[in-house]
NUPA-561222 format. One record per atom (N, C-alpha, C, O): atom name; y, x, z. Coordinates in steps of 0.02 Angstrom, whole numbers, plus 50000, padded with zeros to 5 digits. Layout:
REM NUPA-561222
CA | Y | X | Z
...
REM end
This chain:
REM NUPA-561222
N | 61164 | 61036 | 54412
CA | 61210 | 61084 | 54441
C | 61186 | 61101 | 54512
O | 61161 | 61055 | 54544
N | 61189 | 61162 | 54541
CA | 61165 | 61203 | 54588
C | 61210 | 61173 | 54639
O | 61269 | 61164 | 54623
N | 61182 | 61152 | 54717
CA | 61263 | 61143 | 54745
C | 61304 | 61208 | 54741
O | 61365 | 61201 | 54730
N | 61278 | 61279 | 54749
CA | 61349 | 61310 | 54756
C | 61392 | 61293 | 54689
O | 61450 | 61279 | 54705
N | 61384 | 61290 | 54638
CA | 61385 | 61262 | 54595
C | 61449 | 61210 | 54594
O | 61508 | 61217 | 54580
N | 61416 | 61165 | 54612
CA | 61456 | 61106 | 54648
C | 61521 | 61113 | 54690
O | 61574 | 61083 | 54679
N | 61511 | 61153 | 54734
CA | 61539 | 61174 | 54801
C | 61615 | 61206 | 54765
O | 61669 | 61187 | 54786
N | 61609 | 61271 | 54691
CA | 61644 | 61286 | 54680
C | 61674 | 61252 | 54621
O | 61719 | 61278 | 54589
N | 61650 | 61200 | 54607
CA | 61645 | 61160 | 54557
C | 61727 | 61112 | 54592
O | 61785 | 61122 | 54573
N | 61709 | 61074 | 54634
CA | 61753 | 61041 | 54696
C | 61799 | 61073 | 54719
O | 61852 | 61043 | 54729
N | 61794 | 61139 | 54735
CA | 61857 | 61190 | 54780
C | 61909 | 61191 | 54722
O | 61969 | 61199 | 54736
N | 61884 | 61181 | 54647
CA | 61943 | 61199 | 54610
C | 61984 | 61147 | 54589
O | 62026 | 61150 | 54544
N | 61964 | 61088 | 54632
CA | 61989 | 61026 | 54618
C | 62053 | 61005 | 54666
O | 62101 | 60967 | 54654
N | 62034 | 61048 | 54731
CA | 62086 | 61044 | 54789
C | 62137 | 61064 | 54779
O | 62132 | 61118 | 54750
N | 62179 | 61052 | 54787
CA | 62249 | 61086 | 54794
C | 62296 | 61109 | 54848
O | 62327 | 61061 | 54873
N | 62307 | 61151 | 54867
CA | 62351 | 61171 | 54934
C | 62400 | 61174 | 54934
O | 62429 | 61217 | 54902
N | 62429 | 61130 | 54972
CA | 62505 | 61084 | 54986
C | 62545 | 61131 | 55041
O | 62554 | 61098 | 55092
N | 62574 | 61201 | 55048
CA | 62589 | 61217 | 55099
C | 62655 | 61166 | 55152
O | 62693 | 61122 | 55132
N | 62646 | 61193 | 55218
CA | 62703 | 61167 | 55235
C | 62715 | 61076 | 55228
O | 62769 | 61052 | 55212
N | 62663 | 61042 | 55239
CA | 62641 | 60970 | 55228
C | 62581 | 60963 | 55282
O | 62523 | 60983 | 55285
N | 62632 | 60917 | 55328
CA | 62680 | 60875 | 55330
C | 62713 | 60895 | 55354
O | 62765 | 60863 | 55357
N | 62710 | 60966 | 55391
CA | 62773 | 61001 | 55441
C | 62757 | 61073 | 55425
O | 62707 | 61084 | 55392
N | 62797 | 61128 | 55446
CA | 62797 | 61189 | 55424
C | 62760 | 61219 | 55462
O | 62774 | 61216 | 55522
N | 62706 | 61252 | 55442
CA | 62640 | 61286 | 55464
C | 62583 | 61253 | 55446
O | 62528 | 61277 | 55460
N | 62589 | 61191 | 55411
CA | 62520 | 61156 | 55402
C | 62503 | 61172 | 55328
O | 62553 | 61175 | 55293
N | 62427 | 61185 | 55290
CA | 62409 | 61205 | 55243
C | 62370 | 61146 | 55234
O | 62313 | 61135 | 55256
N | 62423 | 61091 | 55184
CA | 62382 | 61019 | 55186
C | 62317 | 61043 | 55121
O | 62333 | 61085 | 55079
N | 62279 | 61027 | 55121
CA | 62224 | 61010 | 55088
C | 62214 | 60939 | 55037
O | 62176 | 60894 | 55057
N | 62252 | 60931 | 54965
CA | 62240 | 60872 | 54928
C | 62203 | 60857 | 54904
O | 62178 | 60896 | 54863
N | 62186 | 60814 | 54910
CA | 62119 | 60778 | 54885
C | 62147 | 60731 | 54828
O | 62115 | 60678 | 54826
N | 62197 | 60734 | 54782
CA | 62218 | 60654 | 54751
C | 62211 | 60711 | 54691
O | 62187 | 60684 | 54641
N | 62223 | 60771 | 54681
CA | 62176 | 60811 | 54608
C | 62102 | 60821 | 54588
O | 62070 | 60832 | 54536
N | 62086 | 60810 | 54671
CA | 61996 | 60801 | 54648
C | 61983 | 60737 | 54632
O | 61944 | 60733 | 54584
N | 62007 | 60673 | 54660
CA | 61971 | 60609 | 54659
C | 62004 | 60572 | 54575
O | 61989 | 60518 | 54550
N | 62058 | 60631 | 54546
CA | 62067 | 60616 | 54468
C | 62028 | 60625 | 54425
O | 62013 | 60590 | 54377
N | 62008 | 60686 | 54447
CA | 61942 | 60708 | 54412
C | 61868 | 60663 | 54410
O | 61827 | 60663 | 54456
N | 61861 | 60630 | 54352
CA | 61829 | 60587 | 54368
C | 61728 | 60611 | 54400
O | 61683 | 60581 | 54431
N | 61736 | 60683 | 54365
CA | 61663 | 60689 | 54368
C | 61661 | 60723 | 54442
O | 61614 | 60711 | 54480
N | 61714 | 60768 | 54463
CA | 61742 | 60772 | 54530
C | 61724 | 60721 | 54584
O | 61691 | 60735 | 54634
N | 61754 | 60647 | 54567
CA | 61733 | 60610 | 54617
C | 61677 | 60583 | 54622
O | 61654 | 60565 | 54677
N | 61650 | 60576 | 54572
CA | 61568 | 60540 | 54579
C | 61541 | 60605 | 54603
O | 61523 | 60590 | 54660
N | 61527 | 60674 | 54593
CA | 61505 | 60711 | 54643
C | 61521 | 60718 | 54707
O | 61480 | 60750 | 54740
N | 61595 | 60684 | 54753
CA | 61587 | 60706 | 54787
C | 61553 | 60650 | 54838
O | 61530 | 60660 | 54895
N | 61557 | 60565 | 54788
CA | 61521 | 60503 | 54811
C | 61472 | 60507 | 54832
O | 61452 | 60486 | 54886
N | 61432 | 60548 | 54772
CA | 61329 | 60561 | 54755
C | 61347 | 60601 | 54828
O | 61329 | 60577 | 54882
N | 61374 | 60647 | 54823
CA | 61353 | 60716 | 54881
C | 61345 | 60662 | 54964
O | 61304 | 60659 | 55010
N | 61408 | 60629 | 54947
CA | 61406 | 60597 | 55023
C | 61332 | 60549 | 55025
O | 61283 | 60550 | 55063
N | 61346 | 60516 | 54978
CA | 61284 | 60460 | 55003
C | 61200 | 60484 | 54989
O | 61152 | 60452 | 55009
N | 61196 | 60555 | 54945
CA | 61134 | 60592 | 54954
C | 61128 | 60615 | 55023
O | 61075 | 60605 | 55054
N | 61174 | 60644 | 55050
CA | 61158 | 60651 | 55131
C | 61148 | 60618 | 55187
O | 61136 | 60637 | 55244
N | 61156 | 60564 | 55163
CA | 61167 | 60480 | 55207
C | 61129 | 60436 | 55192
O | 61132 | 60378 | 55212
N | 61075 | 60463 | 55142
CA | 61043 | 60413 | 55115
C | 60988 | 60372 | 55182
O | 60998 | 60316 | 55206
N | 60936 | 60413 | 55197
CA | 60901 | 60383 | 55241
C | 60908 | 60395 | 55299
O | 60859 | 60419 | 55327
N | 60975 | 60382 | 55340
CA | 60995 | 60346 | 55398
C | 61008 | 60296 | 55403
O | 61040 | 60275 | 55451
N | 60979 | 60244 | 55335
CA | 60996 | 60171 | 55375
C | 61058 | 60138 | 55389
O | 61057 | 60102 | 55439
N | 61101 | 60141 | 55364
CA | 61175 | 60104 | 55396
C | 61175 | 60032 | 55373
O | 61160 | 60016 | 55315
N | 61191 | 59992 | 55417
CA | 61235 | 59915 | 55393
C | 61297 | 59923 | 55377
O | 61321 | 59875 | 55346
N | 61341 | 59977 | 55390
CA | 61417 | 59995 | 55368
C | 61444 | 60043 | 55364
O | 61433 | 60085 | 55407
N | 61475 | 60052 | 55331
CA | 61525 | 60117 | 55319
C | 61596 | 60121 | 55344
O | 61645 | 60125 | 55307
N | 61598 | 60120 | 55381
CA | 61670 | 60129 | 55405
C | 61715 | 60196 | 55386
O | 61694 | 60252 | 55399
N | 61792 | 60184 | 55347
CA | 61832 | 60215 | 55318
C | 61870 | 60234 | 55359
O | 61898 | 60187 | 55387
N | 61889 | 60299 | 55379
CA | 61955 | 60313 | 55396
C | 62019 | 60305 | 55377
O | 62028 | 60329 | 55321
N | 62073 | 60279 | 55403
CA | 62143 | 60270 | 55368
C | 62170 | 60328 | 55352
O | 62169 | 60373 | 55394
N | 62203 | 60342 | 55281
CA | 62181 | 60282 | 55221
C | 62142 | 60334 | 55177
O | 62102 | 60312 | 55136
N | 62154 | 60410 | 55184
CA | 62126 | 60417 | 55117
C | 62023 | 60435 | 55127
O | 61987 | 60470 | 55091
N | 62008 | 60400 | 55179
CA | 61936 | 60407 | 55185
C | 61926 | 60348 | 55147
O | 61880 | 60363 | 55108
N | 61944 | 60284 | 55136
CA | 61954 | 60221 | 55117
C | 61943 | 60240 | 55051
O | 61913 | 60203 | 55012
N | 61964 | 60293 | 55033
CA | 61952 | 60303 | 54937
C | 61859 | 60317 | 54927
O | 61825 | 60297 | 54880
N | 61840 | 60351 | 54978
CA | 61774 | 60387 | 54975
C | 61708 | 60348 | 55013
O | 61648 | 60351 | 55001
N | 61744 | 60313 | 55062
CA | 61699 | 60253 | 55106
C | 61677 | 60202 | 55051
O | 61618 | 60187 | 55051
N | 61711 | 60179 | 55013
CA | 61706 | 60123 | 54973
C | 61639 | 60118 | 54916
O | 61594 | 60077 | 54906
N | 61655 | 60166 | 54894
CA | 61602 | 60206 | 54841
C | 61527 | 60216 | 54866
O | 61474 | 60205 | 54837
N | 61543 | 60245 | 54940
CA | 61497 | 60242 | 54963
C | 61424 | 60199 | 54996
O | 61363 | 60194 | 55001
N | 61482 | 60179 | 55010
CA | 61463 | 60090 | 55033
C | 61415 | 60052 | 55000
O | 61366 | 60024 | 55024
N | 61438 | 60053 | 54932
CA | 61389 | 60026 | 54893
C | 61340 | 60060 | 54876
O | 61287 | 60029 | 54874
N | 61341 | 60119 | 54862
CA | 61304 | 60152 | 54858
C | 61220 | 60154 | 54899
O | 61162 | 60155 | 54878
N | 61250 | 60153 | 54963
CA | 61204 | 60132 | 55010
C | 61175 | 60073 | 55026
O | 61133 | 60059 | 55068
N | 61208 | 60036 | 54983
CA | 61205 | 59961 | 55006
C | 61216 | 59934 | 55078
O | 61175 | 59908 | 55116
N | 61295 | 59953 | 55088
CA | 61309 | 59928 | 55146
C | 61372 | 59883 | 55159
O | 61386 | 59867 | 55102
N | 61400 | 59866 | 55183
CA | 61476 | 59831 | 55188
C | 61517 | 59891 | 55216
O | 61503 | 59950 | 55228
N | 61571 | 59855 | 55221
CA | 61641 | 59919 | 55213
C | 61693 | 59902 | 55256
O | 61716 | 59846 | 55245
N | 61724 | 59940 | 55313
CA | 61729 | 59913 | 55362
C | 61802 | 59973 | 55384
O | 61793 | 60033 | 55395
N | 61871 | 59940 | 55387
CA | 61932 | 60007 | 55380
C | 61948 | 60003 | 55442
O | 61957 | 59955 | 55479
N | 61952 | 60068 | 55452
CA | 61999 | 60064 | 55531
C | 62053 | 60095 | 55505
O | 62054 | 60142 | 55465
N | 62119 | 60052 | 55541
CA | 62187 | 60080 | 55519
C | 62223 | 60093 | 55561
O | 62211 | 60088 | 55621
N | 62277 | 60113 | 55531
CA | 62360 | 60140 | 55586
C | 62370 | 60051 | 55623
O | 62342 | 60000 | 55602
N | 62406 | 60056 | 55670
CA | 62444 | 60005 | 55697
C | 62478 | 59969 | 55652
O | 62512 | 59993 | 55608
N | 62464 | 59871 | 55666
CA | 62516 | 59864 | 55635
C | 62459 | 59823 | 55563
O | 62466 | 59762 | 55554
N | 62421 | 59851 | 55532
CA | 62380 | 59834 | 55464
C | 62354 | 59799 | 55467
O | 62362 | 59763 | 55417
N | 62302 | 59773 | 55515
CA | 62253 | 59728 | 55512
C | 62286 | 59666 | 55549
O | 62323 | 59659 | 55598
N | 62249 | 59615 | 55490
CA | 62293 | 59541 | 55522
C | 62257 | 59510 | 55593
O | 62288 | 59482 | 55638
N | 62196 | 59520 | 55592
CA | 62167 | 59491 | 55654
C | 62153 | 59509 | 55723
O | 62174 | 59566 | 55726
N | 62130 | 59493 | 55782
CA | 62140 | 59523 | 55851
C | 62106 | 59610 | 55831
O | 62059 | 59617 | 55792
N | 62132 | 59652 | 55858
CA | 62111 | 59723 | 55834
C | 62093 | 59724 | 55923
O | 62111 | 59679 | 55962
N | 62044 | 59801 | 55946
CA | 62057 | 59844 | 55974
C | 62083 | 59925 | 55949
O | 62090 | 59949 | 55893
N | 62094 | 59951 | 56012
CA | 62134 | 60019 | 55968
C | 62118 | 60070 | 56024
O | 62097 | 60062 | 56082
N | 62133 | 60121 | 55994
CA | 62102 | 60203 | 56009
C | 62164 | 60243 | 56013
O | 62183 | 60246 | 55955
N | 62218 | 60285 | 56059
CA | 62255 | 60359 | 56049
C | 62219 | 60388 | 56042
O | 62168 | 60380 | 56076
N | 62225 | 60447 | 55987
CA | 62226 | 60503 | 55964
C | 62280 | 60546 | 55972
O | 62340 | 60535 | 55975
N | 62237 | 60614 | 55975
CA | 62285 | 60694 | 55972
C | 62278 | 60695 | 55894
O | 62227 | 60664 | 55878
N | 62316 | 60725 | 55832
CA | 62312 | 60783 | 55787
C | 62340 | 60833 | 55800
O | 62368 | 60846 | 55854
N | 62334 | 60877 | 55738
CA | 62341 | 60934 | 55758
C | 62419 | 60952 | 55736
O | 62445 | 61008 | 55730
N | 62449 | 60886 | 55724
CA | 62541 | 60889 | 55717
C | 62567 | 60814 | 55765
O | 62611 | 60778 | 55742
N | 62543 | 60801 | 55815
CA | 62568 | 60745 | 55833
C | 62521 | 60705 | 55877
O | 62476 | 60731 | 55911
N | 62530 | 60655 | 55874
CA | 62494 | 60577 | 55918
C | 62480 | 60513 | 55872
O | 62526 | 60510 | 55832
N | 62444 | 60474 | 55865
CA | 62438 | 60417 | 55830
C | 62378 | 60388 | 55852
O | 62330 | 60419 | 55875
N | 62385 | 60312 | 55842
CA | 62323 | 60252 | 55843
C | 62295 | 60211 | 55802
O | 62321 | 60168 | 55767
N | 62239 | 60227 | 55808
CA | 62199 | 60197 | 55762
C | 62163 | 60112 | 55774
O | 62165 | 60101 | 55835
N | 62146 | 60077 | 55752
CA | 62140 | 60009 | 55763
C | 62078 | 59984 | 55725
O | 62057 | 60019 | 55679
N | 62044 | 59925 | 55742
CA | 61973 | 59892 | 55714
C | 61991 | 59834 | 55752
O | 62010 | 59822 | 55809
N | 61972 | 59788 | 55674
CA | 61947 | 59720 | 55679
C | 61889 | 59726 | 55760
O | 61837 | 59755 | 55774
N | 61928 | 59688 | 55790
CA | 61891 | 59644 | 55873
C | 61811 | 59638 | 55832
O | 61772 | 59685 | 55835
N | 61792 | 59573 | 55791
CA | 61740 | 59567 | 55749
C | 61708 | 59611 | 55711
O | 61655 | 59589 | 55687
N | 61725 | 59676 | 55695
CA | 61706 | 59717 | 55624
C | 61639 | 59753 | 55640
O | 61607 | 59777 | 55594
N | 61621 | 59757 | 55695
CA | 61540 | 59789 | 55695
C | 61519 | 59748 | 55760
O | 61547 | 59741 | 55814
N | 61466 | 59727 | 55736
CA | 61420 | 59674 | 55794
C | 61373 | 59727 | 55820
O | 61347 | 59769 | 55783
N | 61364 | 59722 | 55895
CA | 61317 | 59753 | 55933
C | 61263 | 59790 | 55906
O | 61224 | 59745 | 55890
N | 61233 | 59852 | 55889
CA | 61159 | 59865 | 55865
C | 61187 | 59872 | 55776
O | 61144 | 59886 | 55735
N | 61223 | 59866 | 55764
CA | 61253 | 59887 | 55702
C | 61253 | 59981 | 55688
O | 61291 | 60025 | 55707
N | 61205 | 59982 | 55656
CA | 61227 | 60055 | 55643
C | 61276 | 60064 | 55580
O | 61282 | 60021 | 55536
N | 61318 | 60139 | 55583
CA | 61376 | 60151 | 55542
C | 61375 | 60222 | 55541
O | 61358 | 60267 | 55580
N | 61409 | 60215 | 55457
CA | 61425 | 60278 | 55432
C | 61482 | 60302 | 55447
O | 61502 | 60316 | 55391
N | 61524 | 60316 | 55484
CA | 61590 | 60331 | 55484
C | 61626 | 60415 | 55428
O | 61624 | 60475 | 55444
N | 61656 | 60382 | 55364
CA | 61679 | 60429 | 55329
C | 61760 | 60439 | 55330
O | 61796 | 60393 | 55350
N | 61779 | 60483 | 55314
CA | 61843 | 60527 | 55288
C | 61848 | 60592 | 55261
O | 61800 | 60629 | 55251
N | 61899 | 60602 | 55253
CA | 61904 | 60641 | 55196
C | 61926 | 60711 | 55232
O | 61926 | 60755 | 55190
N | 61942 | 60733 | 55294
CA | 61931 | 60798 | 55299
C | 61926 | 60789 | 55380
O | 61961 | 60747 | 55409
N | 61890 | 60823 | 55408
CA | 61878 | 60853 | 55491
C | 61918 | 60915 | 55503
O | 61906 | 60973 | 55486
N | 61984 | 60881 | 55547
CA | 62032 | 60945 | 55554
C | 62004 | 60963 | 55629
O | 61949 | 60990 | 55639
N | 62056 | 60941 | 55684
CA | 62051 | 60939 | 55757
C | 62006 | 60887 | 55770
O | 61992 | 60890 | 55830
N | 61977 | 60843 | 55742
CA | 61936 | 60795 | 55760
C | 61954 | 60723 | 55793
O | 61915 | 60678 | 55809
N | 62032 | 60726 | 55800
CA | 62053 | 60663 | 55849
C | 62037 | 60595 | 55811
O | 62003 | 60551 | 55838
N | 62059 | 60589 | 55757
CA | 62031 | 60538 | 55707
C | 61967 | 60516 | 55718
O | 61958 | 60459 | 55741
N | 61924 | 60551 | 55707
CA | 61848 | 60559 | 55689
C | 61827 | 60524 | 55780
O | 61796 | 60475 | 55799
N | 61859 | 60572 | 55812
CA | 61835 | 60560 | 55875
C | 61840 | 60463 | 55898
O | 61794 | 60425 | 55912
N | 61915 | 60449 | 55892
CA | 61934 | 60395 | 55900
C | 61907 | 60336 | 55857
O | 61904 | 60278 | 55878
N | 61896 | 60346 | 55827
CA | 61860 | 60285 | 55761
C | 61776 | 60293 | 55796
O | 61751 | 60239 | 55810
N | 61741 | 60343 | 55807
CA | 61694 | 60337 | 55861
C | 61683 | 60284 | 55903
O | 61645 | 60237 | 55892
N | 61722 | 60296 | 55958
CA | 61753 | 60258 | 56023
C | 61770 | 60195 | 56010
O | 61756 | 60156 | 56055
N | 61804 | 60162 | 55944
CA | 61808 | 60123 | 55912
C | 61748 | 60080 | 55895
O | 61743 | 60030 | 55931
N | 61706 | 60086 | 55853
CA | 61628 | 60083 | 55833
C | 61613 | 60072 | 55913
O | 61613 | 60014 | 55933
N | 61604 | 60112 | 55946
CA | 61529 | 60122 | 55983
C | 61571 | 60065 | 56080
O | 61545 | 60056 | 56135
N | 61642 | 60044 | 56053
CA | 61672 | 60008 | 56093
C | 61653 | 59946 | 56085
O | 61657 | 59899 | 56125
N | 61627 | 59947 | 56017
CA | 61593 | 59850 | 55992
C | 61534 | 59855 | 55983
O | 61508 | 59817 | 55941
N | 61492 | 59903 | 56019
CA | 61417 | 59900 | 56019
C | 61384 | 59926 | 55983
O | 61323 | 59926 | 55993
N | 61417 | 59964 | 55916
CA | 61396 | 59993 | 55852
C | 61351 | 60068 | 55869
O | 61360 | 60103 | 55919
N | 61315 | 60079 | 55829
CA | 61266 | 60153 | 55838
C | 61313 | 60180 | 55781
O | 61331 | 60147 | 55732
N | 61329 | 60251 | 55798
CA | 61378 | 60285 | 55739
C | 61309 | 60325 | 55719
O | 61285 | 60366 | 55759
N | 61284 | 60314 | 55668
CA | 61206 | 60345 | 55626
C | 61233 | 60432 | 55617
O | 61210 | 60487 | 55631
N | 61284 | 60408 | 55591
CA | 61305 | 60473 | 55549
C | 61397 | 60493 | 55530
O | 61438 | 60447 | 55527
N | 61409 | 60537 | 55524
CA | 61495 | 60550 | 55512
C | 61469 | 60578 | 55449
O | 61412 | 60598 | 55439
N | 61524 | 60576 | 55404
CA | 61528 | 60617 | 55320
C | 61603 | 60635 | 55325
O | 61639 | 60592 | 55352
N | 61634 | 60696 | 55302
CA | 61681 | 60710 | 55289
C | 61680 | 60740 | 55228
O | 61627 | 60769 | 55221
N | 61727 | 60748 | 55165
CA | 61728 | 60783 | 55105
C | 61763 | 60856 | 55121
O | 61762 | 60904 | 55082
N | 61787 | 60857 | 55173
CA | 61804 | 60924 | 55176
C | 61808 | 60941 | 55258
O | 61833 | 60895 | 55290
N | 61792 | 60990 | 55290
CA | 61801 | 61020 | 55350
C | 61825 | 61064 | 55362
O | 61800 | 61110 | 55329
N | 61889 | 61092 | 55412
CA | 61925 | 61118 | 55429
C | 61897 | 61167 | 55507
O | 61908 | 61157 | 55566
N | 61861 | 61218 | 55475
CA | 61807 | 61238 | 55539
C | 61861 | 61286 | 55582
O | 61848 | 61296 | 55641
N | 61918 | 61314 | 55554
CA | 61961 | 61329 | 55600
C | 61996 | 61295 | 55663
O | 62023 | 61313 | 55715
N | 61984 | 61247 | 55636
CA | 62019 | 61193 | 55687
C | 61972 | 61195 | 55741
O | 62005 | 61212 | 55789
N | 61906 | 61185 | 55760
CA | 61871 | 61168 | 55811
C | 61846 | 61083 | 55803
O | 61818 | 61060 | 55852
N | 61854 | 61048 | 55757
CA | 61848 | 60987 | 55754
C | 61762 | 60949 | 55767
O | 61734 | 60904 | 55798
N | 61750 | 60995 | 55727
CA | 61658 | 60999 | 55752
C | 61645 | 60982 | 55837
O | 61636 | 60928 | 55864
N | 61648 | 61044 | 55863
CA | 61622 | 61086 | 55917
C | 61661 | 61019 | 55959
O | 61630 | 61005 | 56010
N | 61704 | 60988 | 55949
CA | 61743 | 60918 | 55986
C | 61698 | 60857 | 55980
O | 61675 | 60820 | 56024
N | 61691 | 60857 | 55924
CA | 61645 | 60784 | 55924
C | 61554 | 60813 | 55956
O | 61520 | 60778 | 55993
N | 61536 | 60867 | 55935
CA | 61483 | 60896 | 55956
C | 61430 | 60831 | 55937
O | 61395 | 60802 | 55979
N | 61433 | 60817 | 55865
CA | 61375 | 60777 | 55841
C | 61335 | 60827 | 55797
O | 61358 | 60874 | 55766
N | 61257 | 60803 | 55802
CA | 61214 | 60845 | 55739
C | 61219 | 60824 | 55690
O | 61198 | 60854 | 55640
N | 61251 | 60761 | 55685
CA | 61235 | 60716 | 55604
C | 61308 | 60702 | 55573
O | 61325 | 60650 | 55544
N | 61344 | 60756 | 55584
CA | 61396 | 60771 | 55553
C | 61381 | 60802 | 55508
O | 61356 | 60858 | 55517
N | 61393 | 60775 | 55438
CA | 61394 | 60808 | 55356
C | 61459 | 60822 | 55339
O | 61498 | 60775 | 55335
N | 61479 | 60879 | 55329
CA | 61551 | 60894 | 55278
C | 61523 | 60926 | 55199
O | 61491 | 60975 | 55180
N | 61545 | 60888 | 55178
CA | 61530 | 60917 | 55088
C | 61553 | 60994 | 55063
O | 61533 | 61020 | 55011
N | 61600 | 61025 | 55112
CA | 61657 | 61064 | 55102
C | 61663 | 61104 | 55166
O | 61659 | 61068 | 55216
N | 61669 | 61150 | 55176
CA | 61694 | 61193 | 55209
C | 61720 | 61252 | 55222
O | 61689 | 61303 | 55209
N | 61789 | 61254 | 55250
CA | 61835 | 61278 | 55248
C | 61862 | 61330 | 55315
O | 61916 | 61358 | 55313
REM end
């Protein structure tokens, strides 16, 4: 299969949630593509073909639904798997990160221990809106010494500006929107 191929192969898998989680937002679902079973192994292959030779010791998941696509990946690459979550989830000493979105405020959190110094990482999720997520799970990583190799997102939200925020080159989105 051709990626455009692919590309429109995937778009028909999304579903648009208007008005979710608040009125004006055009949520983007991902829980009709990742049913699809041949859906999700393309959009696994896609991530970890682009990620292949950067080398990672970890993949770090965004909370929660990057956690569906990090995982897969992970192995894929042969790496360990590593979640940063909401407040509150992880049982052991965490540090933590505020974030802006693009409906609100929230914090994100990592295992104190979860990336040792000189650790490079994949940091994935599942869509690049405003970038506060993406940004903060960064800051996170690179607060415990970690090299962020590379970001993967399955879908990007180029209206938002989320890119042009983090202003990395080795940002992959599978999708763009």
């Amino acid at each position: 299969m051709t990626s455009v191929a692919r590309d429109a192969f995937l778009r028909s898998l999304i579903r648009d949630v208007p008005d979710f989680p608040q009125p004006g937002i055009m949520f983007k679902d991902i829980t009709t593509l990742i049913r699809d079973r041949e859906g999700f192994r393309q959009v696994v292959d896609g991530i970890a073909a682009a990620q292949s030779g950067i080398g990672v010791d970890l993949v770090v998941g965004v909370e929660s639904r990057g956690f569906i696509f990090a995982a897969p990946v992970a192995i894929q690459l042969g790496a360990g798997l590593v979640p940063v979550r909401k407040p509150g989830k992880l049982p052991a000493k965490v540090i933590a990160q505020a974030y802006e979105l693009e409906y609100g405020r929230n914090v994100l959190e990592l295992h104190a221990d979860a990336v040792s110094p000189g650790q490079r990482v994949l940091v994935v999720d599942d869509v690049l809106a405003t970038g506060g997520s993406l940004e903060a799970t960064i800051a996170l990583v690179e607060a415990l010494g970690g090299t962020v190799a590379g970001v993967s997102v399955v879908i990007e939200l180029a209206f938002l500006g989320g890119r042009d925020r983090l202003a990395r080159p080795d940002l992959h989105a599978l999708l763009t929107y």
